[in-house]
N, C-alpha and C positions, 0 to 999 in steps of 0.2 A: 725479433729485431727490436729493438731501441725505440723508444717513440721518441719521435726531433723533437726538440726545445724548439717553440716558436718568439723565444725571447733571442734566440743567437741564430734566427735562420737567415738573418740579410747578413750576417759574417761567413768568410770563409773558414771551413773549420774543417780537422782531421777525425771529428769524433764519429760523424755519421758515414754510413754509405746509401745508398739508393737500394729501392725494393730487387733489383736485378742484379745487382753485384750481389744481392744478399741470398739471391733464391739461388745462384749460383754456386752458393760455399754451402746449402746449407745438406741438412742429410736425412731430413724427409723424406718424405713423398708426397709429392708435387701430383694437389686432382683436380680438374678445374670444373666450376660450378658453371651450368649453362655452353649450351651452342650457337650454329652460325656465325654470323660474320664477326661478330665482337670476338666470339672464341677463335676464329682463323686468324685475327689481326695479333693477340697473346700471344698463339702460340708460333706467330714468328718472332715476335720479338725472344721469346724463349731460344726459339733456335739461333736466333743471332747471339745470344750469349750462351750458348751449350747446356739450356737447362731444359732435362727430362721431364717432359708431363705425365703420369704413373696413367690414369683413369679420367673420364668424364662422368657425371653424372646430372639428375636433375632432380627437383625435389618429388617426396615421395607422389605417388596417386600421378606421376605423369609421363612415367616410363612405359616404355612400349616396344621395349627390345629392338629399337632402330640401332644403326652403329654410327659414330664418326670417326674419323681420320680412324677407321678401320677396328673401333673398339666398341662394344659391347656398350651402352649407356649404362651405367648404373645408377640405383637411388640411394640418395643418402643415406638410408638404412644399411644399403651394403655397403657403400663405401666407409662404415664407420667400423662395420662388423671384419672386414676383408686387412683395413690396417689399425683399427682401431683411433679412436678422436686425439687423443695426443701425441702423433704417430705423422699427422698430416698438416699440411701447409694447402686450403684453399684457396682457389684462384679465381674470384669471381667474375664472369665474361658476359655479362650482361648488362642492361640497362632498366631501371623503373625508380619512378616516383608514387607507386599505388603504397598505400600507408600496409597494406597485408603482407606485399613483397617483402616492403622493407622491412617489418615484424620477423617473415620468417630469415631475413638475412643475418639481421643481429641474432637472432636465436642461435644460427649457427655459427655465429661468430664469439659469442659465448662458450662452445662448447669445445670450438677449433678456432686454431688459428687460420685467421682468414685475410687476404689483402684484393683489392677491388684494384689489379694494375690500371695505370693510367696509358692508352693508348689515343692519340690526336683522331678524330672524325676525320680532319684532313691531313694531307701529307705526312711524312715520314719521319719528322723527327720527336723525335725519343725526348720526354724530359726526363733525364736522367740526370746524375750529378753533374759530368762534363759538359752536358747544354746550360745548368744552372750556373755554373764556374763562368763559363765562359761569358754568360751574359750579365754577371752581376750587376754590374754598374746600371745597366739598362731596365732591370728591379729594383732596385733602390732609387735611379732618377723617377720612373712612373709612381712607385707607392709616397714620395713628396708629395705627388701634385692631388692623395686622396686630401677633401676636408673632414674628415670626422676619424673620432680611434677607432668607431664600428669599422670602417671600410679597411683599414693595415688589420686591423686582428683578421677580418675574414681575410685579407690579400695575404697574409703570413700562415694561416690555416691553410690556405688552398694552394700555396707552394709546397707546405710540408705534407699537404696527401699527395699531392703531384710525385713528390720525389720515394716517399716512403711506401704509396698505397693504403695506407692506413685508415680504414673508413669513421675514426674519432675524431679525425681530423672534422671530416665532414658536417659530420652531427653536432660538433661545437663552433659552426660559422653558417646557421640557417635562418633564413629571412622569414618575413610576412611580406607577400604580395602587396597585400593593403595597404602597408607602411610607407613601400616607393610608392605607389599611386597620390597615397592622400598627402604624405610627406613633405616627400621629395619632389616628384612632379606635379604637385600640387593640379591634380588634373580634372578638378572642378574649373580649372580656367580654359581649355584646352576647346579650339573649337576647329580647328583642322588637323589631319594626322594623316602623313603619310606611313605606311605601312610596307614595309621592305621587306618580303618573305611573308606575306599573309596569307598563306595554307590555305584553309577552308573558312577563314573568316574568325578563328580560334580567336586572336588576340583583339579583333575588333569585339567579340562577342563579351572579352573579359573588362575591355575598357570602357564598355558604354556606362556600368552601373558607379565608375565614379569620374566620370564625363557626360555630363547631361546637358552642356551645354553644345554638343559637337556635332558641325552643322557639316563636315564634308571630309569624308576619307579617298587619299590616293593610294591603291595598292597595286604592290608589284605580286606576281607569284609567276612563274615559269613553266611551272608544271601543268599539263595542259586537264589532268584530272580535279586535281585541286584546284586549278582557275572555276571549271565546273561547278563543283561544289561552292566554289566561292560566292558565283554569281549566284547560285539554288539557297544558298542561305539570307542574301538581300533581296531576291523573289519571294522570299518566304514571310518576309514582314510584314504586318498589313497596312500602318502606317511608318515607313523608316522614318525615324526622327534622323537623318543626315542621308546627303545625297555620296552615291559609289560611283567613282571613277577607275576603274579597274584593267588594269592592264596584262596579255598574256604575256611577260617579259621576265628577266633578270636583273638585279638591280646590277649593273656595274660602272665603271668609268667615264663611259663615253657611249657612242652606238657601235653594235658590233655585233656578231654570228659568234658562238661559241657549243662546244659540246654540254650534254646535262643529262648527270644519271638520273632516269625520269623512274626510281625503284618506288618512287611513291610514298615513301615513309617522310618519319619529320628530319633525313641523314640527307635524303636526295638534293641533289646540288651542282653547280655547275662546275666544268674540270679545268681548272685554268691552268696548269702545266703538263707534262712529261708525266710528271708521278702521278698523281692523279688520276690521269687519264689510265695508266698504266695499270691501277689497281683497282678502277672500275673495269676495264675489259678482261680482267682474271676472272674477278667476281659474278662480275653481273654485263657479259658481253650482250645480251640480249635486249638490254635498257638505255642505250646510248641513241640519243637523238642530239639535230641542232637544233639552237632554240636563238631566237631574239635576244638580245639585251640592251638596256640604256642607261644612263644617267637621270638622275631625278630631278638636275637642274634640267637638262633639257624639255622633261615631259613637264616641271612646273612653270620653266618659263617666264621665270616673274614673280607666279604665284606665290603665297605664304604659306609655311606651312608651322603649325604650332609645336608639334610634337611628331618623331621620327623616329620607329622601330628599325634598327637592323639585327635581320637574325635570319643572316643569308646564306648560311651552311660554309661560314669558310669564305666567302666573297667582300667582309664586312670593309677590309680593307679599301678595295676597290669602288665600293659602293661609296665609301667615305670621300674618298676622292670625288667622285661623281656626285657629291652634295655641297661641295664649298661653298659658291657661291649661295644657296639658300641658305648654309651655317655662318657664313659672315656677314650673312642680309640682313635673316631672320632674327639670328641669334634660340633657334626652337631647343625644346628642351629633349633631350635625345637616351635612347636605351641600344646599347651597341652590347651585341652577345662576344663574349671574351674567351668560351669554350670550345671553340672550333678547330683551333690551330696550335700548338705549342707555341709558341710565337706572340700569342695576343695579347697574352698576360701584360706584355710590357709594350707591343708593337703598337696598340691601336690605343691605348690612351695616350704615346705619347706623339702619333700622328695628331690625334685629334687638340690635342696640345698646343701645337706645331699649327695646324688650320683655325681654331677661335682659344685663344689663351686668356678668356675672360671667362671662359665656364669654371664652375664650382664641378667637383666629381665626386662622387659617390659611388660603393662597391658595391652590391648586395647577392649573396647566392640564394637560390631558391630548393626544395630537399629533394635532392634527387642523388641516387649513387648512378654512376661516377658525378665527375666534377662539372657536369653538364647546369643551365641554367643559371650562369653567372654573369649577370648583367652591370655593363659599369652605365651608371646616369650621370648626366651633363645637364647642368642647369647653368642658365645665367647667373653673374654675382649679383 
């Protein structure tokens, strides 16, 4: 396939098609790289456009003659030997940021053609051309409102691997951590942070070394393991330099009971419609509990808060709502995850638009295949 021009991708154009319409016509064979859940979610979208998957396989040294969806695993050695490397179209169904992974991915994508399909963590829809068609205007009003040409190159990168799969895309729109920290959120000023979706303490643990001034974290997390851990990681300090206000909850709207697949990983998350729910109890019926949720005005109350993580699986919307009043108080400097939803890319910069129209935004992705770790920040002007 074609690699998009990211000089003509906010136009409509006849020249390209999407990775689906294209696996569709093409006359390979079609093998997909890695299992579980990421591979079940491909290989419907495959079936919804009538495309054959030939084989799975994993890489060499971790084969074990298990089967899936009824096939024999093989290792990339066979699959190379069985239709030979210019013979195949890779379908990568996995997820990592480990710098080895990704070594061996490019390797093979060097050798074969390979595309990393883009399927949403949440819900169901598909960015495919007709979801891009259809929203354009809604792409073009949000990527206005970046300030810098860093943040449109990577928002026009991350459209064209969305639509293509094209993992060049990726590798030519990747950040440094440090840069938004020291940069952008200038988080040597930072002395309160709520924390919306704080797992095990992960991102309080990354923010502390360029936040030394940060006297009080409020975190949300839902998960009643990872609250655990949460609290076992701030027991763990022997003097915390900032006090923990930790809550077992859900960041959302307002107060409310809601269901939450509690699978434990960093995907698990609360099911806030039909679909959702629908595709956790296929998967994973064993993992569905109620859980608490609240808003963040309500638990602050008042309080200030300097700076605001969301990276709530899919709920970022919600939670935004459920922060207004602190974002039109405060004015905090904010990092809202854009990769959850097909939908975000344009939805949630330009609610937050919509709620404080004096922030500055900034785009930044962090290196990870797929298109996961893409953080828009909100500063003050």
């Amino acid at each position: 396939m074609n690699k998009l021009s990211t000089e003509t991708l906010l136009k409509s154009s006849e020249n390209y098609i999407d990775l689906w319409s294209y696996l569709s016509k093409s006359t390979k064979s079609i093998v997909m790289y890695g299992m579980g859940n990421g591979a079940d979610k491909i290989l419907s979208v495959c079936e919804r456009y009538g495309i054959a998957v030939s084989d799975f396989f994993a890489s060499d040294g971790f084969v074990r003659g298990h089967l899936f969806h009824g096939k024999r695993v093989l290792s990339y050695s066979e699959v190379k030997e069985k239709y030979g490397a210019n013979n195949i179209i890779v379908l990568l169904s996995f997820a990592s940021s480990l710098p080895d992974v990704l070594e061996n991915i490019y390797k093979i994508a060097s050798e074969c053609e390979l595309y990393a399909p883009d399927v949403p963590v949440f819900g169901n829809t598909i960015f495919n051309r007709d979801f891009y068609e259809r929203n354009i205007d809604k792409f073009r009003e949000a990527e206005l409102l970046f300030a810098d040409d860093e943040s449109r190159k990577i928002y026009r990168e991350i459209i064209a691997y969305k639509l293509s799969g094209d993992i060049s895309h990726l590798r030519a729109c990747e950040a440094d951590k440090s840069e938004a920290y020291k940069s952008i959120l200038h988080a040597d000023k930072i002395e309160s942070y709520a924390d919306l979706g704080a797992y095990n303490g992960d991102t309080i643990r990354e923010l502390l070394p360029y936040a030394p001034g940060l006297k009080r974290v409020y975190a949300f997390e839902p998960d009643a393991r990872n609250f655990h851990k949460l609290n076992e990681y701030y027991t763990s300090l022997e003097s915390p330099p900032f006090e923990l206000e930790a809550h077992n909850l859900g960041a959302w709207s307002d107060a409310d009971t809601l269901y939450f697949d509690k699978s434990g990983n960093r995907n698990a998350g609360l099911l806030q419609n039909s679909s959702d729910f629908s595709d956790a109890i296929n998967s994973r019926s064993k993992k569905i509990s109620e859980v608490k949720v609240n808003s963040l005005d309500n638990i602050l109350n008042g309080r200030r808060a300097d700076y605001i993580k969301y990276d709530v699986e899919g709920s970022e919307r919600e939670a935004l709502l459920g922060s207004q009043k602190t974002i039109q108080c405060c004015c905090p400097s904010l990092l809202v995850s854009l990769y959850h939803r097909s939908e975000d890319l344009f939805d949630l910069p330009l609610l937050l638009h919509k709620i404080q129209p004096s922030y500055k935004f900034y785009l930044r992705r962090m290196t990870y295949i797929p298109a996961w770790d893409i953080n828009l920040y909100a500063v003050e002007k």
